[in-house]
N, C-alpha and C positions, 0 to 999 in steps of 0.2 A: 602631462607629457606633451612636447610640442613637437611638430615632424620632425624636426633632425634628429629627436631620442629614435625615430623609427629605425635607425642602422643598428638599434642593441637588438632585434628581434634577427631571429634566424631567416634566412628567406631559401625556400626552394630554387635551386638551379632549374627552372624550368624553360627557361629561353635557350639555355643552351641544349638543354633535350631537346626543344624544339627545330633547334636548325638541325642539328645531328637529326632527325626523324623524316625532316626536309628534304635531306641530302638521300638518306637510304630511300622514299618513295619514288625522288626522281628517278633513282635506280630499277625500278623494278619495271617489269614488263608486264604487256598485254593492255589491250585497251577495246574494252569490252564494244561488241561488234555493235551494237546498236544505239554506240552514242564514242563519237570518237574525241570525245571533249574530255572523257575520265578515263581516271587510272585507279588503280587502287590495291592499297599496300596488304597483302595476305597475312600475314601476320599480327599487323594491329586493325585491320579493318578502315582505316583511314584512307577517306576521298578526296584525290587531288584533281581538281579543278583548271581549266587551262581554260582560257577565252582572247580572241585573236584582236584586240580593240586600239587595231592599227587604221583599220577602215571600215568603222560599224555601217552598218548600213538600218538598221532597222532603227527609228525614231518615235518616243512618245510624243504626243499630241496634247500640247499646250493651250487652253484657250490665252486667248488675248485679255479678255476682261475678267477681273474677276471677280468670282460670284459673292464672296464677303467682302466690305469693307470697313476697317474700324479704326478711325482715326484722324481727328479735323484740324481744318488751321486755327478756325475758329467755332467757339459752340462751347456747347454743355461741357461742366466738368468731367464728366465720364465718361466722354469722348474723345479728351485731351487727353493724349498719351506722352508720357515722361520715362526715359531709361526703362524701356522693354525689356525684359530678361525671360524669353520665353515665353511660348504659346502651343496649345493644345487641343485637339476637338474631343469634345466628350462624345459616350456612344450614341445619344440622342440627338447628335449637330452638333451642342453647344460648344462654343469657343470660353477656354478662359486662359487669363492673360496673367502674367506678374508685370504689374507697375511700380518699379522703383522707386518712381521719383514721387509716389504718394504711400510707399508700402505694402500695399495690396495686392490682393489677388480681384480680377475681375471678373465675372460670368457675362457672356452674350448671347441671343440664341441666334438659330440658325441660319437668321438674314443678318445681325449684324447690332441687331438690338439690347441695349444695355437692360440685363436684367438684376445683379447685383453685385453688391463687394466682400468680400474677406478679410479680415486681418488690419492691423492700421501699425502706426510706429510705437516702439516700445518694448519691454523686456517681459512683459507678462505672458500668459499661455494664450496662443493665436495670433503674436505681434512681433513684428519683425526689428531687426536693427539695419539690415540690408537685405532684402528680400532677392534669391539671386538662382535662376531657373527655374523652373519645375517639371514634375515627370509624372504619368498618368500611369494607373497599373491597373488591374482587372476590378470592375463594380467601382470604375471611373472615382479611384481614390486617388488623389493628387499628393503628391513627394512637392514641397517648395522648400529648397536651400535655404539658409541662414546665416551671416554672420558676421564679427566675431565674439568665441570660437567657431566654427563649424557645427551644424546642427540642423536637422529634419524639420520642420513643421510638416503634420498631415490633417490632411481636411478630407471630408467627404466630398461627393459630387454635388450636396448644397451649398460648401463652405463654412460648413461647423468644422471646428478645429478637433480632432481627436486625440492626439498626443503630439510629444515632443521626442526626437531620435537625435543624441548627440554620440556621436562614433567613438571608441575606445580603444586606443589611446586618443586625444581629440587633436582635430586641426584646430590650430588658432587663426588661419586664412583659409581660402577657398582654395579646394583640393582642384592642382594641374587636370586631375582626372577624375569624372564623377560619373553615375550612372548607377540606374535602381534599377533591379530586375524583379520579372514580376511578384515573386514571393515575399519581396520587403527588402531585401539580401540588396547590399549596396558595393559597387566598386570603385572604390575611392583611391588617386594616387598624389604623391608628393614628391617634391625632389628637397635637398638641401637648399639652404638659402648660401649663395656662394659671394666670398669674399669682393667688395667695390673697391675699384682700382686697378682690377689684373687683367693683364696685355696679351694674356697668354691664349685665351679664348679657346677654355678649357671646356672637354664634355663633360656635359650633367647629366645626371642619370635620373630617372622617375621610378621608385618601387609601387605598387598597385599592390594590395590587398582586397580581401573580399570580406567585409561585414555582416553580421547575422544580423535580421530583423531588429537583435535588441540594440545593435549599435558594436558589439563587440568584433575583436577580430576572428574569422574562423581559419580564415586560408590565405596564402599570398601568391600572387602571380606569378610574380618575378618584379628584377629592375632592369630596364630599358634604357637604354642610349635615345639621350631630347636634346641635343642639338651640342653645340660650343657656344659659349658665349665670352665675350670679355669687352675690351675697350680699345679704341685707336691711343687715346692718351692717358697716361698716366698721374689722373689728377683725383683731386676726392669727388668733384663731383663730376667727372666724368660718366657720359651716357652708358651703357652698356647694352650690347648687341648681338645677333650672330651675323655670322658671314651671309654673304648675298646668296640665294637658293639653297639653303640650310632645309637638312631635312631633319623631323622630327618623328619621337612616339606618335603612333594616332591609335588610340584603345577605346571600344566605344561598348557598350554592352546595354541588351534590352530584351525582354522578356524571358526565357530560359538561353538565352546565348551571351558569351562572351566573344568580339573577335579583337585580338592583336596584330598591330601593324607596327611599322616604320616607314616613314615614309619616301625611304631610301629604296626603297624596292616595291615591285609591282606583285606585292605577294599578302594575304590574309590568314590569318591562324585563327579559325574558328573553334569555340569550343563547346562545348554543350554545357549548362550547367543547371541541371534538373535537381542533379545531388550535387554530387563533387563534380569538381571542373576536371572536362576529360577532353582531350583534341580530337574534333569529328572530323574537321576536312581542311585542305588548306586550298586556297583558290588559288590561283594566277594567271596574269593576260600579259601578251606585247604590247607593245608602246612604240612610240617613238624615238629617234635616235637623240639620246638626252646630253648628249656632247654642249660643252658652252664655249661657246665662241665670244670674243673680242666686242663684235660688235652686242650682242647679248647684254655684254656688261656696259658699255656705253648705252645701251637703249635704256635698260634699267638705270642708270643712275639719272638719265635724264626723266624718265617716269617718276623719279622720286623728288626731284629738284621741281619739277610741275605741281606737286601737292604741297610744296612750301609755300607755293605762291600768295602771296598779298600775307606771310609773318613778318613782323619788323625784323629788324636786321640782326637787333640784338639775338634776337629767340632763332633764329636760320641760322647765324653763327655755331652756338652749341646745339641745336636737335640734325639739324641739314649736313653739317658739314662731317661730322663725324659718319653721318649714313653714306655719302658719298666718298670716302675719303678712298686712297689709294693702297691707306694700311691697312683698309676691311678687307679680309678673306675673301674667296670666293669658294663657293665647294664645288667638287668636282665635278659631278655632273646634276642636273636638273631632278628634283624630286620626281618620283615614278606617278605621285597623288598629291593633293594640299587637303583634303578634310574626308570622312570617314562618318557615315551617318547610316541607324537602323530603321529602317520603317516599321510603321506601324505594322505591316502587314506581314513580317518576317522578309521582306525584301532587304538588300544591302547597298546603298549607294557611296558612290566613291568619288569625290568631285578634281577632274582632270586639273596637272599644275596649271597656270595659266602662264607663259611665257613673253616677255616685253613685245614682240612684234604681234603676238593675240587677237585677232578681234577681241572687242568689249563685248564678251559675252562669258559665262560661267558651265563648263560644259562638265555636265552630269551623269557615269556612267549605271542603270540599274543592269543589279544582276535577280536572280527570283533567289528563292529561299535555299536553292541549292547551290548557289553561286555561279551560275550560267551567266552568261549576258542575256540581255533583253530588249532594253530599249537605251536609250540615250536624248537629253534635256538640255536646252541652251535656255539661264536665265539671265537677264542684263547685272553686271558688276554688283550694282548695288544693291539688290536683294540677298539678304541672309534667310538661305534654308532651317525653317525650324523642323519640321514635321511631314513626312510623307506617309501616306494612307493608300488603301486599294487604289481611291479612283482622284483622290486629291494631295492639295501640297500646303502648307502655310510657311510664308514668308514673312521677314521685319523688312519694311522699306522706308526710305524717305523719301517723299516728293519733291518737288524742286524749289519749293519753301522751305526746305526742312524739317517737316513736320513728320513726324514717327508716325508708322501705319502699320497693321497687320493685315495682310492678303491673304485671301483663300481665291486658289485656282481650281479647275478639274483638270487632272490626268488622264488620259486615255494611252492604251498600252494598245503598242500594234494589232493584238488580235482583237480587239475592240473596236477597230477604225472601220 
């Protein structure tokens, strides 16, 4: 079965119990004396979270340098790195990596030093066809994606392969939404694949399930509104897109928690999922005045006309001109968040939109495991956050060669400084 048979499966209305549960917490009163940041619903026991991150003031503590690094311009083969797709620190330091662009999984210890491989290309037990994330769960056993179809590889924390998990019904592509929790229980989501050609820039929906260990299904989330998507022109190969500041699902799940978002709103739906998925708390912060303005859209299209720069004409005609064109949409106002990430350490980080006139920087807000605020992280543009830890962070970055790197920083949290 391939995901579009997923609309024949029943799915729980639970998003919209969600908003309905939403609406009746903001309603209730009293906000217990000893912390005026919560509320909470008598009836279901549900904690609503409020955080003011109009003008935080409190900042985590970045170093500058960081204390891993793995990845050269030139050197040893096992030091070049190809299509990263995720990195991880085991409980003993080690770092290990999925390298796509040789198949593998990498081990390093915990200066930076290559100490083995994993997996290579091929269809056999422990080999990859596309090797694509991975996810670390308790006695540092490693989840590394696969595909196609979709499928688990697991290894130990040596890199001996233990089995194979292929999800039921299977994806034939890499699920929109992915995420292992720590009992093996996986939450995988899909949207239809939507018709090429249409102008109409229609919303898609994403359903999310939750898979038992052995790969089957047990429970479904819901399906979520990800964005519109369509075309400026009406041709077969017409690009297709969404409107400028489109906001999408953001569902992110790790260790016993599930939280859902949108990223249309400055709000989290946290759930607990020990056994069954049950809504523990739902967070929410202010923000900024997300109105877009004239010039907004002019900043942005010229931001995007700048990363065309030096394509021949041919290739800027059909990718550029369609991104810029006058018939893309625009949405109404500015995403509340752009990306959704669980730390290791039950922390929740939520990474600020970044709007055209922005500094180039990437501003991170953490909240603790209650969903309070806490601190807040400026990282430059081009680091992609993989992993954040008690006192650390791992990033993909490239240098100014272009050369694929993975970095490890330390964190320091205000009451640490």
């Amino acid at each position: 079965m391939t995901p579009q048979s997923f609309s024949g499966l029943r799915l729980a209305p639970r998003w919209a119990l969600v908003l309905n549960c939403a609406a009746l917490v903001g309603c209730s009163a009293g906000r217990p004396e000893d912390d005026p940041a919560v509320r909470l619903r008598d009836s279901a026991g549900i904690v609503i979270v409020e955080n003011d991150l109009l003008r935080p003031q409190a900042a985590c503590r970045v170093d500058s340098v960081p204390t891993v690094q793995i990845g050269v311009t030139e050197g040893r083969p096992e030091y070049e790195l190809h299509r990263v797709f995720g990195a991880t620190r085991l409980s003993d330091g080690r770092i290990a990596l999925v390298n796509q662009g040789t198949q593998e999984i990498r081990f390093y210890d915990s200066l930076g030093a290559h100490l083995r491989r994993a997996g290579r290309p091929g269809e056999g037990p422990g080999e990859f066809r596309n090797a694509f994330h991975l996810w670390l769960l308790p006695g540092d056993t490693l989840y590394v994606g696969d595909y196609r179809p979709w499928q688990f590889l697991v290894f130990d924390s040596r890199g001996t392969w233990i089995r194979t998990i292929r999800p039921v019904p299977f994806y034939l592509n890499s699920p929109e939404v992915i995420s292992v929790l720590a009992d093996g229980r996986m939450v995988l989501g899909s949207r239809p694949v939507s018709a090429s050609g249409d102008t109409d820039f229609q919303l898609r929906q994403v359903t999310v399930f939750l898979h038992g260990p052995d790969g089957a299904v047990t429970d479904t989330l819901g399906t979520y509104p990800d964005g519109r998507w369509g075309t400026v022109e009406n041709t077969p190969n017409a690009v297709r897109l969404f409107p400028l500041f489109e906001s999408f699902a953001r569902i992110a799940a790790a260790g016993t928690r599930v939280v859902v978002s949108h990223s249309s709103r400055p709000e989290l739906l946290v759930y607990s999922a020990r056994d069954s998925l049950r809504l523990e708390r739902i967070v929410r912060w202010t923000g900024p005045d997300r109105r877009i303005t004239s010039g907004d859209i002019d900043a942005e299209r010229r931001r995007i006309t700048e990363s065309y720069k030096g394509m021949e004409a041919g290739m800027r005609a059909r990718f550029l001109d369609p991104e810029i064109s006058e018939k893309r949409p625009v949405a109404e106002e500015f995403p509340a968040f752009s990306r959704l990430l669980l730390g290791r350490d039950g922390r929740i980080w939520i990474r600020e939109f970044r709007r055209p006139a922005m500094p180039e920087l990437q501003r991170w807000f953490g909240l603790d495991s209650s969903g309070r605020f806490e601190c807040y992280t400026e990282l430059p543009l081009r680091q992609n956050l993989l992993e954040v830890g008690t006192d650390y962070y791992l990033v993909e970055d490239e240098n100014d060669d272009g050369v694929e790197r993975i970095l490890q920083y330390t964190l320091m949290r205000p009451s640490e400084r």
